[in-house]
N, CA and C atoms of all chains as a GROMACS GRO file, in nm:
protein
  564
    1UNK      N    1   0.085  -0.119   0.000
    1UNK     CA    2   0.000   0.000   0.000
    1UNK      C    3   0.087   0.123   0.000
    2UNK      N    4   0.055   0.193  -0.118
    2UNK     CA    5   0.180   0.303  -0.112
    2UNK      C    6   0.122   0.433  -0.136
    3UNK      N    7   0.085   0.530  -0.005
    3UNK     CA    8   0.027   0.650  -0.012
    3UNK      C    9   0.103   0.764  -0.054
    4UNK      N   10   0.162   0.745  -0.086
    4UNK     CA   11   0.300   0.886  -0.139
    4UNK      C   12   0.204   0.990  -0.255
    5UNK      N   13   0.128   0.911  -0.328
    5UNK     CA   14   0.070   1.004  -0.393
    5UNK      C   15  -0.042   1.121  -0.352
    6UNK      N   16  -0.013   1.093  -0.189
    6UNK     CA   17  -0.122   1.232  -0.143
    6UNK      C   18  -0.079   1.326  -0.051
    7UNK      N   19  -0.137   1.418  -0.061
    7UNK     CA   20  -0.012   1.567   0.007
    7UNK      C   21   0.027   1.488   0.163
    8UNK      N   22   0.069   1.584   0.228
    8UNK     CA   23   0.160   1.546   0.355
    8UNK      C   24   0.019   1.552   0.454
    9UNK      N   25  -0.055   1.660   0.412
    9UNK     CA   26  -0.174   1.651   0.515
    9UNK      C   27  -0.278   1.546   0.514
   10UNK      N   28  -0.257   1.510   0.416
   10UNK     CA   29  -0.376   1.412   0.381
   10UNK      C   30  -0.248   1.287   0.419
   11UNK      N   31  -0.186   1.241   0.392
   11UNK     CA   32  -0.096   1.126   0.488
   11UNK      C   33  -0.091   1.115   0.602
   12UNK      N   34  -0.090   1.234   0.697
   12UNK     CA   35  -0.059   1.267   0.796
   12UNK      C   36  -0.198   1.229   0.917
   13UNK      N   37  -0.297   1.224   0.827
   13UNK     CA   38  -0.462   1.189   0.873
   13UNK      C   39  -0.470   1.043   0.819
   14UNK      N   40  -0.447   1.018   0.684
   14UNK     CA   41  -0.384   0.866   0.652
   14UNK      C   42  -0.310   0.779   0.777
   15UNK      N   43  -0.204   0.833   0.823
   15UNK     CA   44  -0.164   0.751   0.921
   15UNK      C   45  -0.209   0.757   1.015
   16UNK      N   46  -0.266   0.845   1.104
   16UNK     CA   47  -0.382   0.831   1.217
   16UNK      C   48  -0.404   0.727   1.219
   17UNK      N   49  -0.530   0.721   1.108
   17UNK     CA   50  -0.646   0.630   1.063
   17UNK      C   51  -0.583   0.524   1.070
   18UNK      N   52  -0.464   0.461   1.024
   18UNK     CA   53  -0.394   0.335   1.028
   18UNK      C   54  -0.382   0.307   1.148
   19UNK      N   55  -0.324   0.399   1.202
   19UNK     CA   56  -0.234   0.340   1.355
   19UNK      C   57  -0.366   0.316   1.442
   20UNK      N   58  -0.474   0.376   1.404
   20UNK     CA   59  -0.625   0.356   1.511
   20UNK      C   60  -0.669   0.189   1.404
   21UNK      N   61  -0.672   0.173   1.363
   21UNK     CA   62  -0.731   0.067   1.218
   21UNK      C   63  -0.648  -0.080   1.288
   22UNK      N   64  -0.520  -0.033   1.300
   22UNK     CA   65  -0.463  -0.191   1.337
   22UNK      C   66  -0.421  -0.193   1.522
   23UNK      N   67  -0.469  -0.125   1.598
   23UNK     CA   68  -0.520  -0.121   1.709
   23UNK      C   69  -0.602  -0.204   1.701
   24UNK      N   70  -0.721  -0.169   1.636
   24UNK     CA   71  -0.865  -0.278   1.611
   24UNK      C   72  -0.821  -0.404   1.578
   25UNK      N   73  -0.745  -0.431   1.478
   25UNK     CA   74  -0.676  -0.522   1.429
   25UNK      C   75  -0.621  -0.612   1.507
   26UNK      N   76  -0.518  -0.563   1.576
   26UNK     CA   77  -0.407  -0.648   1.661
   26UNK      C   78  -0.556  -0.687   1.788
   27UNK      N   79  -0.613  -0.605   1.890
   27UNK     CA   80  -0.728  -0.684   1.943
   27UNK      C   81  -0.810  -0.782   1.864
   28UNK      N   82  -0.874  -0.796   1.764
   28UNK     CA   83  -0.905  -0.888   1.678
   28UNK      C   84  -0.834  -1.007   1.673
   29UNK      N   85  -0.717  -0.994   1.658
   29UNK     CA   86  -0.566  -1.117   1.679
   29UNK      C   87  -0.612  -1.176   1.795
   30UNK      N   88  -0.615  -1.125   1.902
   30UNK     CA   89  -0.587  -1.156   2.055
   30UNK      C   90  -0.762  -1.201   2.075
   31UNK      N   91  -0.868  -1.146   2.034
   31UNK     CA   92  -1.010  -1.266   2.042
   31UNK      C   93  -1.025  -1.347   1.932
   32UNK      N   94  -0.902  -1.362   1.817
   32UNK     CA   95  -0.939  -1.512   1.755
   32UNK      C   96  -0.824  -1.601   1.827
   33UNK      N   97  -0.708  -1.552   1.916
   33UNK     CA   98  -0.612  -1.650   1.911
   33UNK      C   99  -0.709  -1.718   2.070
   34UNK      N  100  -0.732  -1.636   2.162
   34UNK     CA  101  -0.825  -1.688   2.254
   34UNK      C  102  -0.964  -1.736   2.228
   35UNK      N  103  -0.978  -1.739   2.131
   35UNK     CA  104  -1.112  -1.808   2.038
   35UNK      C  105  -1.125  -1.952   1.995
   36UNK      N  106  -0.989  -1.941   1.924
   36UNK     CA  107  -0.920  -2.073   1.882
   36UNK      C  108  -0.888  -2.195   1.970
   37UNK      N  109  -0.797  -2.153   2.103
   37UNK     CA  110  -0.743  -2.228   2.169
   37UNK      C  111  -0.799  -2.272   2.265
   38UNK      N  112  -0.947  -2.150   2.315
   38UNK     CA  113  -1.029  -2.197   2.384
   38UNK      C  114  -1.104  -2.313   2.324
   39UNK      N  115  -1.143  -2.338   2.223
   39UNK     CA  116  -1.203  -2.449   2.115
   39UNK      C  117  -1.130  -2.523   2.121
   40UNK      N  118  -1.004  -2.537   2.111
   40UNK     CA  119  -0.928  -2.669   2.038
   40UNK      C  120  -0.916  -2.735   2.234
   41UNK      N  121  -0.866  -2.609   2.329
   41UNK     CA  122  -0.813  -2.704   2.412
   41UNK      C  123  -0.868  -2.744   2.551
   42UNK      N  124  -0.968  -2.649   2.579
   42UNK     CA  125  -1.067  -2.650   2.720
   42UNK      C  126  -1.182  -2.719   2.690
   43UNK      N  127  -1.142  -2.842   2.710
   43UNK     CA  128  -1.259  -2.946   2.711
   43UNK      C  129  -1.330  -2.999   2.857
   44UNK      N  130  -1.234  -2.980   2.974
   44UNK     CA  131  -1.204  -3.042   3.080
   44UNK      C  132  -1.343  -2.945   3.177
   45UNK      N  133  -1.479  -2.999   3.149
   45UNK     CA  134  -1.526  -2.918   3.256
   45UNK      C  135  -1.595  -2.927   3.360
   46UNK      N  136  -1.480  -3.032   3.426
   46UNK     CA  137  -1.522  -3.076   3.595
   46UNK      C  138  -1.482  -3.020   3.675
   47UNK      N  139  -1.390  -2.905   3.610
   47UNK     CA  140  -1.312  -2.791   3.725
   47UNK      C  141  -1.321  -2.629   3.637
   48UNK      N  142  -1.340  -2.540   3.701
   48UNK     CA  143  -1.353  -2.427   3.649
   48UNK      C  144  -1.184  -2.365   3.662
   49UNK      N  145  -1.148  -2.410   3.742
   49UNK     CA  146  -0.994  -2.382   3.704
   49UNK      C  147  -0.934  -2.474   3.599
   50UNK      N  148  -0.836  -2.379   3.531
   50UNK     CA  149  -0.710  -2.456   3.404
   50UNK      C  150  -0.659  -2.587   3.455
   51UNK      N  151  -0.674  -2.705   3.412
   51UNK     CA  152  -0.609  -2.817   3.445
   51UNK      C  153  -0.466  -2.764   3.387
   52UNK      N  154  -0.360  -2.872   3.403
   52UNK     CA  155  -0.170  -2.830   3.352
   52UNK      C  156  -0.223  -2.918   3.228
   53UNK      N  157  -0.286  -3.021   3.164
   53UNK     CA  158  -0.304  -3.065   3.111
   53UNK      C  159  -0.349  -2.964   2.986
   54UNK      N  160  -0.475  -2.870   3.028
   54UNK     CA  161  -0.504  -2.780   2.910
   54UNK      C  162  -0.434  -2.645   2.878
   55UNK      N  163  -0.378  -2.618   3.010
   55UNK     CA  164  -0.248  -2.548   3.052
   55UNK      C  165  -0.120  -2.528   2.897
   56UNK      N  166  -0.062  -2.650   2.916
   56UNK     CA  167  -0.053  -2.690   2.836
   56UNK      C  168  -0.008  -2.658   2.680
   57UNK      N  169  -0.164  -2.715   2.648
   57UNK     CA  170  -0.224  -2.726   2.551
   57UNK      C  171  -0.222  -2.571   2.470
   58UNK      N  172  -0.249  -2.471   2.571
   58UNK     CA  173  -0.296  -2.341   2.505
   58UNK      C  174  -0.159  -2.290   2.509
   59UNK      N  175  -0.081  -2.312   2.579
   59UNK     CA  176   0.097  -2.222   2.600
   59UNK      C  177   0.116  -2.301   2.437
   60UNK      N  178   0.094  -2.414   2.401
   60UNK     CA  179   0.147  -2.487   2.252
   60UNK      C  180   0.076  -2.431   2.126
   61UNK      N  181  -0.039  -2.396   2.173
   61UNK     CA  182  -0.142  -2.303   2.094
   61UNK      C  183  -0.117  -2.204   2.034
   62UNK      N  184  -0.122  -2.119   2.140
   62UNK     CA  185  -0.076  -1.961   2.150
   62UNK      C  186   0.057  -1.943   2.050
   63UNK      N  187   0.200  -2.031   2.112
   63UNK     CA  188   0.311  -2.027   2.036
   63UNK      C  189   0.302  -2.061   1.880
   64UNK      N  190   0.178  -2.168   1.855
   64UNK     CA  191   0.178  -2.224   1.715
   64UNK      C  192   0.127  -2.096   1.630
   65UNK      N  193  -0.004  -2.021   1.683
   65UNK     CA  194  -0.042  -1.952   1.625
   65UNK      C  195   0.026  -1.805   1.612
   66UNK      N  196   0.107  -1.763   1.683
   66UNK     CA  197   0.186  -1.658   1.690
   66UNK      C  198   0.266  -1.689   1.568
   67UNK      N  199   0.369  -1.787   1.576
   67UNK     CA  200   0.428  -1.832   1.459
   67UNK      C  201   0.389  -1.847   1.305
   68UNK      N  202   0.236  -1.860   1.307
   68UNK     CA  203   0.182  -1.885   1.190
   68UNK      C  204   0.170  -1.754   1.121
   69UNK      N  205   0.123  -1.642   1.198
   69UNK     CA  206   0.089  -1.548   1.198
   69UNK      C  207   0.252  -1.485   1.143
   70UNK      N  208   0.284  -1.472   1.204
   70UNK     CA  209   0.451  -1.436   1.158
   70UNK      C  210   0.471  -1.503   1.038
   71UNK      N  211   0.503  -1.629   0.998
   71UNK     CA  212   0.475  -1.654   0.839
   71UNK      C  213   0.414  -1.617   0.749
   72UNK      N  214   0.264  -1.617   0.749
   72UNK     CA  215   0.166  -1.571   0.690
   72UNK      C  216   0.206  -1.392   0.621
   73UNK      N  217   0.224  -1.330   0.767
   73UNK     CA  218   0.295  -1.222   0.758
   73UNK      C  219   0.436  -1.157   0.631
   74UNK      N  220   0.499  -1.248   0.654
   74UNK     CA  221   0.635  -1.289   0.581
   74UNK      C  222   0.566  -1.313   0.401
   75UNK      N  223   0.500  -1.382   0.403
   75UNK     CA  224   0.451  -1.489   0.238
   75UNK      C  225   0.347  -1.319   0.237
   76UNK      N  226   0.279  -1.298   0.310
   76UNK     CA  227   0.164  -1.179   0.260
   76UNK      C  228   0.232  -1.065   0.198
   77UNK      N  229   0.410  -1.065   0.250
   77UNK     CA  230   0.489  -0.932   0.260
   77UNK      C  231   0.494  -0.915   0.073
   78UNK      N  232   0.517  -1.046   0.083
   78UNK     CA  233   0.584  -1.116  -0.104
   78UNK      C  234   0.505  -1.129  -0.175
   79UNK      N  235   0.402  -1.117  -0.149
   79UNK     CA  236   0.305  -1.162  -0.230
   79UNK      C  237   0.247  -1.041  -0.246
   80UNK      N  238   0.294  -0.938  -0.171
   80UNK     CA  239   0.203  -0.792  -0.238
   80UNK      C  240   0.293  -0.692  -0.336
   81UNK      N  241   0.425  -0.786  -0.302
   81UNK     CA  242   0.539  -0.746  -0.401
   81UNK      C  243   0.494  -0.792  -0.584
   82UNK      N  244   0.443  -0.899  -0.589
   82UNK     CA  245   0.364  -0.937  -0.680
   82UNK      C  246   0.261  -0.851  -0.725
   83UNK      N  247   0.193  -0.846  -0.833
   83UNK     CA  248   0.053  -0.774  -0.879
   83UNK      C  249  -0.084  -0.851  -0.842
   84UNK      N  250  -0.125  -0.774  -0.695
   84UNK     CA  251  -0.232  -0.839  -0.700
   84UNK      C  252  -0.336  -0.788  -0.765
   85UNK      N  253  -0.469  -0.792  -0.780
   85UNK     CA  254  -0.601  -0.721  -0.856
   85UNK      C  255  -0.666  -0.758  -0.722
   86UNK      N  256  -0.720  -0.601  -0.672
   86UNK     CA  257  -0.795  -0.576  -0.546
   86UNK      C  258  -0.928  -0.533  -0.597
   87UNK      N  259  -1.023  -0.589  -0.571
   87UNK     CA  260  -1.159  -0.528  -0.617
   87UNK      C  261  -1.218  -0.407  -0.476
   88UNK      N  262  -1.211  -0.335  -0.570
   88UNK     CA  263  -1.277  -0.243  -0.436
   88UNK      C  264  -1.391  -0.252  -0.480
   89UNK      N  265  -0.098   3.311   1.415
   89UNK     CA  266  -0.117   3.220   1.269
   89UNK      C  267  -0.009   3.222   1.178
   90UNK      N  268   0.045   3.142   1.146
   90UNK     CA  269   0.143   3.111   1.082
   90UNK      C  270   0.075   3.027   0.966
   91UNK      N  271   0.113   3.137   0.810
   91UNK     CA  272   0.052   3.058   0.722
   91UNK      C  273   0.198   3.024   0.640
   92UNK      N  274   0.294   2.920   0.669
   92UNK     CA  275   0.374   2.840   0.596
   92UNK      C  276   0.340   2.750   0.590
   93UNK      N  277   0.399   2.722   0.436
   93UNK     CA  278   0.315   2.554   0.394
   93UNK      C  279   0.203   2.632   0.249
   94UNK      N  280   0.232   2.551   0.138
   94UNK     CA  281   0.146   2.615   0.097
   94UNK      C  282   0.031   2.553   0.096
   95UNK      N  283  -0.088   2.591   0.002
   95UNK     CA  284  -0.215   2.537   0.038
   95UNK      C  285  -0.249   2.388  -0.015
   96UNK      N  286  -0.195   2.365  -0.160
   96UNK     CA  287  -0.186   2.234  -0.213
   96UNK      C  288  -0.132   2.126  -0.103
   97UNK      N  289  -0.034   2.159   0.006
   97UNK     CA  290   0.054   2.059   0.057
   97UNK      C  291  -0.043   2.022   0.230
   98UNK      N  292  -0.125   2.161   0.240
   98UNK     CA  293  -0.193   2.156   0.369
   98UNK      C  294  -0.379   2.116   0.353
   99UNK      N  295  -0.444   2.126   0.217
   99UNK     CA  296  -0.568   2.052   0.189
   99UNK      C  297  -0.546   1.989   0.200
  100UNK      N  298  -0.678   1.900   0.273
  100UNK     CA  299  -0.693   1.756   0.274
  100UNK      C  300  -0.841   1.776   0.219
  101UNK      N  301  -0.819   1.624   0.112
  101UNK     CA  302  -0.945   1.612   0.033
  101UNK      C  303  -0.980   1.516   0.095
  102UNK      N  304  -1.162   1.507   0.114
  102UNK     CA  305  -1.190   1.363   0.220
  102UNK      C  306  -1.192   1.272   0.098
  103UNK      N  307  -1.215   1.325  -0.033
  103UNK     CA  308  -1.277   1.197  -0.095
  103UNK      C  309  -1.116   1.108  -0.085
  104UNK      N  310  -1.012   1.174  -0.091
  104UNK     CA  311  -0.841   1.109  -0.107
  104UNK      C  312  -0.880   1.032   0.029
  105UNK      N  313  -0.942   1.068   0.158
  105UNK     CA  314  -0.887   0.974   0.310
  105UNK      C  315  -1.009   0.881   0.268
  106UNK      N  316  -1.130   0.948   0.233
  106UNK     CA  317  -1.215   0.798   0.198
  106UNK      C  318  -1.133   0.638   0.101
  107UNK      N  319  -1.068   0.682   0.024
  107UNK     CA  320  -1.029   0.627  -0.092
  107UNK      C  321  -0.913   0.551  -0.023
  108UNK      N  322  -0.833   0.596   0.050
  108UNK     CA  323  -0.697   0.544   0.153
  108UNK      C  324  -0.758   0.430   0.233
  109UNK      N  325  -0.880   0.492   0.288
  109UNK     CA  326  -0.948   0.394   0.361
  109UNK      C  327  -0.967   0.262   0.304
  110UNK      N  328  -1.050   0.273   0.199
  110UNK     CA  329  -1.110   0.172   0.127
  110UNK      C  330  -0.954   0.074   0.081
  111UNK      N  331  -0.897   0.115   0.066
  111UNK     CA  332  -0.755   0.080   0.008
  111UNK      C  333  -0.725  -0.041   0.110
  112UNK      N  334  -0.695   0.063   0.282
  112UNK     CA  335  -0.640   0.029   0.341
  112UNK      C  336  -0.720  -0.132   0.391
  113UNK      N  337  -0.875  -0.101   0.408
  113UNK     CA  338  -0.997  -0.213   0.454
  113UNK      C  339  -0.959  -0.306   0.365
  114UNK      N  340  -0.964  -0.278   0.218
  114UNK     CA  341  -0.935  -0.399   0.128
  114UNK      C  342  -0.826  -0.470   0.184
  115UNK      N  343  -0.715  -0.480   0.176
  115UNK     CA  344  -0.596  -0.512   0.205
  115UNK      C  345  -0.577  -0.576   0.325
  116UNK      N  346  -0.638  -0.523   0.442
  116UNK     CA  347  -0.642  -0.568   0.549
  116UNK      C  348  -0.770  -0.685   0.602
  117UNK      N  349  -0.857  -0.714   0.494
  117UNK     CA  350  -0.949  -0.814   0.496
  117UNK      C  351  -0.844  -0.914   0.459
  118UNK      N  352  -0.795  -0.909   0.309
  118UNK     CA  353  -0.751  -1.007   0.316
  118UNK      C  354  -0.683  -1.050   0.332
  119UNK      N  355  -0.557  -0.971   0.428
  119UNK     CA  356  -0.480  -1.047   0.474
  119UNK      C  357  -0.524  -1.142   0.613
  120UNK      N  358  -0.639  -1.072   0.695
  120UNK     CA  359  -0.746  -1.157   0.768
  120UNK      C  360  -0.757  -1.270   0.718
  121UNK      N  361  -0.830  -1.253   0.558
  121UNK     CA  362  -0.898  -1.387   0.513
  121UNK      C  363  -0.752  -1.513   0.518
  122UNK      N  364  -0.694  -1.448   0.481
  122UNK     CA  365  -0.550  -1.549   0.405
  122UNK      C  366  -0.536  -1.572   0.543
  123UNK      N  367  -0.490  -1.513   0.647
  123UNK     CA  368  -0.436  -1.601   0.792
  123UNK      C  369  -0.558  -1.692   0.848
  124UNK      N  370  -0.670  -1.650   0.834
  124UNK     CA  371  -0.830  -1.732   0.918
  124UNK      C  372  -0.751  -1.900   0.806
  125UNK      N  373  -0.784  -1.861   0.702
  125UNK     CA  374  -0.856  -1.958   0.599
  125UNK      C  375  -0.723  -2.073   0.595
  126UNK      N  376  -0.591  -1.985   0.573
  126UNK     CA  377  -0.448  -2.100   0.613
  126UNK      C  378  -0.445  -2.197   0.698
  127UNK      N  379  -0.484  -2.088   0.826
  127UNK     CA  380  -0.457  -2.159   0.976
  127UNK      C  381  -0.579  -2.275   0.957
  128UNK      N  382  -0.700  -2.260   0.945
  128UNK     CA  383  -0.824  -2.355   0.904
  128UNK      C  384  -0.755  -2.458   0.866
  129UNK      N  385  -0.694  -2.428   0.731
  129UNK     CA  386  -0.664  -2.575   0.660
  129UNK      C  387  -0.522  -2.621   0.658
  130UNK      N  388  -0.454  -2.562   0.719
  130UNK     CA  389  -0.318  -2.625   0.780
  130UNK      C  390  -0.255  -2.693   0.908
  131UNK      N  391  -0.321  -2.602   0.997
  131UNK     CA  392  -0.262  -2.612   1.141
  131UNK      C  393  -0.394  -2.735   1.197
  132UNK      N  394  -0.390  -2.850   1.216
  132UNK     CA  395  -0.478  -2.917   1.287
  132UNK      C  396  -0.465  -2.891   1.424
  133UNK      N  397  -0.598  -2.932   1.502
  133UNK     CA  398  -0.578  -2.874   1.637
  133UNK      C  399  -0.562  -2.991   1.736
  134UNK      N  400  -0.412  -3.028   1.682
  134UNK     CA  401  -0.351  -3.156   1.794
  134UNK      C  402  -0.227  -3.100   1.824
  135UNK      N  403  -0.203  -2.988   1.950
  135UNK     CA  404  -0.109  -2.948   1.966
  135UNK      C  405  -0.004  -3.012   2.049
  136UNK      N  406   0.093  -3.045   1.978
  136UNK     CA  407   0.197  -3.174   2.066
  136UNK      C  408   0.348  -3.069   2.064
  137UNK      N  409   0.366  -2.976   1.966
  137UNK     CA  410   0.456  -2.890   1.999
  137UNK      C  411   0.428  -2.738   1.981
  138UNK      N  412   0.509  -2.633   2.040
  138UNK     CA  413   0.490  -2.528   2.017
  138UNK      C  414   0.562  -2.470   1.914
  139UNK      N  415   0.619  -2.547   1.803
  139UNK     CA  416   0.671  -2.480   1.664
  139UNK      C  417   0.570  -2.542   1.574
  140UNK      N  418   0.609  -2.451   1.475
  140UNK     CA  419   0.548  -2.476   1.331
  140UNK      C  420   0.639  -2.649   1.260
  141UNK      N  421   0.569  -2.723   1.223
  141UNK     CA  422   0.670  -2.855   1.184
  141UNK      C  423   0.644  -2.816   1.045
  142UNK      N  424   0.769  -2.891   1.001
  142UNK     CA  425   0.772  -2.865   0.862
  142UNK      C  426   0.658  -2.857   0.758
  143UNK      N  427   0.572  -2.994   0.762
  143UNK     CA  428   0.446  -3.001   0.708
  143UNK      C  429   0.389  -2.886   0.728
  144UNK      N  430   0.351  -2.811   0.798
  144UNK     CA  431   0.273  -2.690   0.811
  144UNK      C  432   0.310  -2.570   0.768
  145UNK      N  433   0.448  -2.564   0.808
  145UNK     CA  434   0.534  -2.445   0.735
  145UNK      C  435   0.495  -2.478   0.568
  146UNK      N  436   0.588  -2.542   0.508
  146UNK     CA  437   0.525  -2.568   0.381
  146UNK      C  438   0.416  -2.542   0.320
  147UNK      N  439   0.297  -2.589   0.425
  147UNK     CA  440   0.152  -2.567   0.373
  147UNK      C  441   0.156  -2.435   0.390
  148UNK      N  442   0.132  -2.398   0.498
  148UNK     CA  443   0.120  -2.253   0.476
  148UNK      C  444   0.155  -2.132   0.384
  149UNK      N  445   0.293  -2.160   0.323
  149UNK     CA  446   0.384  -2.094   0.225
  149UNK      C  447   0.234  -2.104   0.125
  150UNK      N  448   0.272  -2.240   0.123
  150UNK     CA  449   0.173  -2.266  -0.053
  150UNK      C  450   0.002  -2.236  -0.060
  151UNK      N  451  -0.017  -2.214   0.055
  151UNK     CA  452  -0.173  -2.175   0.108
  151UNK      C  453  -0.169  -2.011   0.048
  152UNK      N  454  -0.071  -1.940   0.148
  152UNK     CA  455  -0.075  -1.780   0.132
  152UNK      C  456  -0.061  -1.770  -0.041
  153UNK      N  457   0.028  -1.826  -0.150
  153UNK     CA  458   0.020  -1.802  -0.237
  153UNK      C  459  -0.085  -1.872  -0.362
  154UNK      N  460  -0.136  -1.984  -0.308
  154UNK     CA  461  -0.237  -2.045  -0.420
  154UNK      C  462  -0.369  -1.896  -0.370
  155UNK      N  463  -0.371  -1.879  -0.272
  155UNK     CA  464  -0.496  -1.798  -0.229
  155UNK      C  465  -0.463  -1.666  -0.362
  156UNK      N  466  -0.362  -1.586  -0.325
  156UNK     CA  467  -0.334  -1.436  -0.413
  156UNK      C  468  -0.367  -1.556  -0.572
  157UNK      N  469  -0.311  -1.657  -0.629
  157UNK     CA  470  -0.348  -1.706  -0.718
  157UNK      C  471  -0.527  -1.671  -0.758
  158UNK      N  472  -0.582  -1.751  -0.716
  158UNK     CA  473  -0.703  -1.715  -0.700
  158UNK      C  474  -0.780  -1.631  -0.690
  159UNK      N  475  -0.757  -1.558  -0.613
  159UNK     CA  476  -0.754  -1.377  -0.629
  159UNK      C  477  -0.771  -1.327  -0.758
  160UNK      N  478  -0.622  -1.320  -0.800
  160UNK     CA  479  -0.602  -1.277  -0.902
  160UNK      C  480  -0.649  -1.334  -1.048
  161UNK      N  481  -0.720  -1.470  -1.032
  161UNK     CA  482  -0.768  -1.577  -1.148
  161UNK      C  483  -0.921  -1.547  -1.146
  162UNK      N  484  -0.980  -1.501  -1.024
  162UNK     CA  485  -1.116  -1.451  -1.031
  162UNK      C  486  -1.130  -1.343  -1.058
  163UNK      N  487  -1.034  -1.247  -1.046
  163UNK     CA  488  -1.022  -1.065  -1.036
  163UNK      C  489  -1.033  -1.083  -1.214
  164UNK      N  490  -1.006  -1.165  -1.282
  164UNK     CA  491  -0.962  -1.175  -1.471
  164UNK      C  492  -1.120  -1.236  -1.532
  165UNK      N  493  -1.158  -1.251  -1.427
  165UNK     CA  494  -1.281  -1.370  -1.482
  165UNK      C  495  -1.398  -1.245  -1.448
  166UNK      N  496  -1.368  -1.207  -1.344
  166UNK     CA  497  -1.496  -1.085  -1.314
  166UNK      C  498  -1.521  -0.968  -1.429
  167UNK      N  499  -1.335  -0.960  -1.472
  167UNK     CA  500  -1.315  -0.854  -1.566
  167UNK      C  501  -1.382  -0.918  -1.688
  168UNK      N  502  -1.352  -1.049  -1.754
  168UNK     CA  503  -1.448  -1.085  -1.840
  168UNK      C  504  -1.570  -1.080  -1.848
  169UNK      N  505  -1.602  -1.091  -1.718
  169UNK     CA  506  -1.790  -1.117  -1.708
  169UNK      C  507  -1.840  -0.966  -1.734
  170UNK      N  508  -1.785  -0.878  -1.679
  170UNK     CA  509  -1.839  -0.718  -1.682
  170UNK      C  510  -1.797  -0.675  -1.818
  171UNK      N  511  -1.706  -0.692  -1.869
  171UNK     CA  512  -1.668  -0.680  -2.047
  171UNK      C  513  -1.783  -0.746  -2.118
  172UNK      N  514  -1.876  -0.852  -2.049
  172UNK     CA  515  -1.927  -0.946  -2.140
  172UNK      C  516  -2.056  -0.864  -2.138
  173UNK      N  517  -2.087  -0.827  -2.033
  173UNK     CA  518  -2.238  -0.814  -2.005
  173UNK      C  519  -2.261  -0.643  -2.071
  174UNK      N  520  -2.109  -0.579  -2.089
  174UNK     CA  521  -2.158  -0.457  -2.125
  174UNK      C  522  -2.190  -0.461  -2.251
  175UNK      N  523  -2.129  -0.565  -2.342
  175UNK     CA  524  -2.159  -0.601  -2.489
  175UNK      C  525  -2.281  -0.676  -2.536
  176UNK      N  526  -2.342  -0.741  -2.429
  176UNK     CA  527  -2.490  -0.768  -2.419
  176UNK      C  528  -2.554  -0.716  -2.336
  177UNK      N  529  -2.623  -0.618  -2.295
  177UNK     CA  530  -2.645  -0.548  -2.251
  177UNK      C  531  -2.850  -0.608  -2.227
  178UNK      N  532  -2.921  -0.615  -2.154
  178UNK     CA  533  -3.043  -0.710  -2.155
  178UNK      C  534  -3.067  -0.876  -2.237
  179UNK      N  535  -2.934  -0.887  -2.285
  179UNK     CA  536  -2.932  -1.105  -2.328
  179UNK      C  537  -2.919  -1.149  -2.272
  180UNK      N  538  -2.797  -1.140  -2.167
  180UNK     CA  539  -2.738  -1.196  -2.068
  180UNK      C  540  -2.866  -1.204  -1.927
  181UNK      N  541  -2.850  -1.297  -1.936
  181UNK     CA  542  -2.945  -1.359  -1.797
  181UNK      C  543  -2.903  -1.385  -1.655
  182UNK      N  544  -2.721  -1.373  -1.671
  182UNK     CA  545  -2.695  -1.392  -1.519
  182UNK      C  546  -2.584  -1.257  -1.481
  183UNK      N  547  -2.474  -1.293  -1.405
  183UNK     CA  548  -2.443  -1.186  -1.378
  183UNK      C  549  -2.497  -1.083  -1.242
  184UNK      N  550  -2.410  -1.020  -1.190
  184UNK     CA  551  -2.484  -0.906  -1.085
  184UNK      C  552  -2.562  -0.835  -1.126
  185UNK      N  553  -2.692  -0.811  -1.066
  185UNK     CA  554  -2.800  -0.713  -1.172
  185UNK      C  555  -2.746  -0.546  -1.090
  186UNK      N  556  -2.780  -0.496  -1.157
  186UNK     CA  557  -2.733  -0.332  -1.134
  186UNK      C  558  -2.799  -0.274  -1.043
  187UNK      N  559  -2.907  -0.323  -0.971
  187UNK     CA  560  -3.000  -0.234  -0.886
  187UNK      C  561  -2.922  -0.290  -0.773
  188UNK      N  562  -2.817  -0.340  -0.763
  188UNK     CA  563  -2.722  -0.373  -0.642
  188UNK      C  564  -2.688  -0.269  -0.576
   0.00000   0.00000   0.00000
């Protein structure tokens, strides 16, 4: 995404808008990664406290999906280096 | 009041921050879509380690890019269909109707 083609004031409100945009964003991250792991790994519900068992499970979670995310990240970087066709 | 700066460099046009926007929403869906839809069909949810194993790394690579494939193989096909329908203009029976 390359805004250079608009004055400094209009960038300058451009980046606001971003830095408020992936605020929203990065929280979004953090209720699908606790979305996810709550699904895949809290099955256990004879105790309302974390068993070490699902414990666990979500510390292996959390790390998998952080990582993925970081790849994804990486391949998304390259791939916009490419020509994509964006339908607005 | 200090008027330095000239006026071209200090307007801001909304329709330009609307348009940034739209830019920016596009872009940022799908890089949403591409991480939801990867992780879906790569990462199974039998977590026995906390790295990525090879199998998944791999998939994933080839996930993020068959997806922009696709993208870009429907983005050519849409362009045909709207080329098509403007040259038939009431024959064509399918297609998005315009009162959309």
């Amino acid at each position: 995404m390359d805004f250079s083609r608009y004055n400094q004031a209009e960038q300058a409100q451009i980046n606001a808008m971003i830095e408020h945009k992936q605020m929203k964003d990065f929280l979004r991250l953090y209720s699908n990664l606790v979305q996810r792991c709550f699904d895949d790994c809290a099955n256990d519900f004879t105790t309302k406290s974390i068993t070490g068992k699902e414990e666990t499970c979500i510390n292996k979670c959390a790390d998998k999906f952080l990582k993925h995310s970081e790849r994804v990240g990486a391949r998304f970087a390259e791939l916009s280096q490419q020509v994509i066709i964006i339908k607005l | 009041m200090s008027w330095g700066g000239s006026f071209t460099q200090n307007y801001v046009n909304p329709e330009n921050l609307v348009q940034a926007e739209q830019e920016y929403d596009a872009f940022m869906d799908l890089y949403q879509r591409i991480m939801t839809t990867c992780r879906n069909k790569c990462i199974p949810p039998h977590y026995h380690e906390p790295d990525l194993n090879k199998g998944e790394s791999v998939c994933i690579d080839r996930c993020v890019f068959k997806y922009g494939a696709v993208q870009k193989l429907l983005g050519k096909k849409m362009d045909e269909q709207a080329a098509n329908n403007m040259g038939n203009i009431g024959s064509s029976g399918g297609g998005i109707p315009s009162t959309l």
